[in-house]
VMD Tcl script that draws the C-alpha trace (Angstrom):
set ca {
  {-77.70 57.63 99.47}
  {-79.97 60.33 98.57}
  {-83.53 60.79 101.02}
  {-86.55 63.20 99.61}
  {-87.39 65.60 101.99}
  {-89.49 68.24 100.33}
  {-91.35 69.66 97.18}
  {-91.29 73.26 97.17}
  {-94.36 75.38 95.59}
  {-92.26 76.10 92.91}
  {-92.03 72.45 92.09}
  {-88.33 72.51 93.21}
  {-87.15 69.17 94.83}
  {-85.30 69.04 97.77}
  {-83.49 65.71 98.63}
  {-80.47 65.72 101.01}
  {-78.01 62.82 101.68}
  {-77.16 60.77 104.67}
  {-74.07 62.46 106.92}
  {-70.79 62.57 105.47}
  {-68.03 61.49 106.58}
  {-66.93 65.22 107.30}
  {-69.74 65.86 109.36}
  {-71.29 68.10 106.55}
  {-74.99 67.19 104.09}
  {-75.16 67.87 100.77}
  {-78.77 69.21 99.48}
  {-79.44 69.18 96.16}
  {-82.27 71.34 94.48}
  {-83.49 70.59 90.93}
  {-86.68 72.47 89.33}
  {-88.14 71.46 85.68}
  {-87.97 73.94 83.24}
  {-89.22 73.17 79.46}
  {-86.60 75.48 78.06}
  {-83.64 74.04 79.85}
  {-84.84 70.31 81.20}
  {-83.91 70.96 84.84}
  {-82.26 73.71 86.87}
  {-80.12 72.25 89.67}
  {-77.92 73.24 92.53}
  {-75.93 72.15 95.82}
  {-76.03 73.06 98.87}
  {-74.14 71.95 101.95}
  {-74.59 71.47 105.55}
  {-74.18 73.29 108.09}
  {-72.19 75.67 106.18}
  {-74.04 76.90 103.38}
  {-72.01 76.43 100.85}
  {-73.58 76.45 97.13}
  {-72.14 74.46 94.40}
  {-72.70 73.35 90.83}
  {-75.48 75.68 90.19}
  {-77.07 75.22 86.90}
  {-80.47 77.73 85.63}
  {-81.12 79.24 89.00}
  {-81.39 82.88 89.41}
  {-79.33 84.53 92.22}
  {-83.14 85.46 93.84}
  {-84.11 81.63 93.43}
  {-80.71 80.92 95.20}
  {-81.53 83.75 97.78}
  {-85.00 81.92 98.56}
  {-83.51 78.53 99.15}
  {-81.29 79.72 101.26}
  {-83.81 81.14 103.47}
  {-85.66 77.68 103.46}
  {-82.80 76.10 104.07}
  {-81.99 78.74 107.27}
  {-85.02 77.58 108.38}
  {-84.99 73.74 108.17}
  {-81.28 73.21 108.24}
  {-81.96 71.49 111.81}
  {-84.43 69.07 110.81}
  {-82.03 68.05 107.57}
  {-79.35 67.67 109.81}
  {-81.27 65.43 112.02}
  {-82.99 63.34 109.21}
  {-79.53 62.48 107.55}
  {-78.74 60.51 110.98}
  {-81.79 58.75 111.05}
  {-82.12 57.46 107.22}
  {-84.10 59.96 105.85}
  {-87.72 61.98 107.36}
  {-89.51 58.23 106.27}
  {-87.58 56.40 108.50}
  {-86.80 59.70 111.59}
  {-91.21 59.86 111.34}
  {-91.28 56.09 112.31}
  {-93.96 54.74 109.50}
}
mol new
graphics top color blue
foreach p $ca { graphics top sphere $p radius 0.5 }
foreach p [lrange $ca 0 end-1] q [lrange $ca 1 end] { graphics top cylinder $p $q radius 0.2 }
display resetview
């Protein structure tokens, strides 16, 4: 299961899913582009690794990293609790 967490300024999506099995969350990033349909990529918790990325530029990559250094806790935390809808209690 995949939960939203975030639209970027960018218009980047962020959705992350629950915890795996090995403890780790995979991220995914996808951004419209009318040339190429979509870039995408993969990121995964808590180790930061990057897969299967697909029409990002190494600075886009560099700048979701960042993000990610900064919210990896509450990502973490969300795939526990079923997603920020359901951590937020509404």
């Amino acid at each position: 299961m995949m939960y939203p967490f975030m639209t970027l300024d960018d218009n980047t999506e962020i959705v992350h899913s629950e915890m795996l099995p090995d403890q780790r969350v995979k991220v995914y990033f996808e951004k419209p582009d009318a040339k190429d349909c979509f870039h995408s990529a993969v990121c995964y918790l808590p180790d930061y690794t990057w897969t299967d990325i697909s029409g990002f530029t190494p600075e886009e990559i560099g700048r979701y990293q960042k993000f990610l250094e900064t919210t990896a806790h509450l990502i973490l935390q969300f795939s526990k609790e079923g997603g920020v809808e359901n951590a937020a209690g509404f």
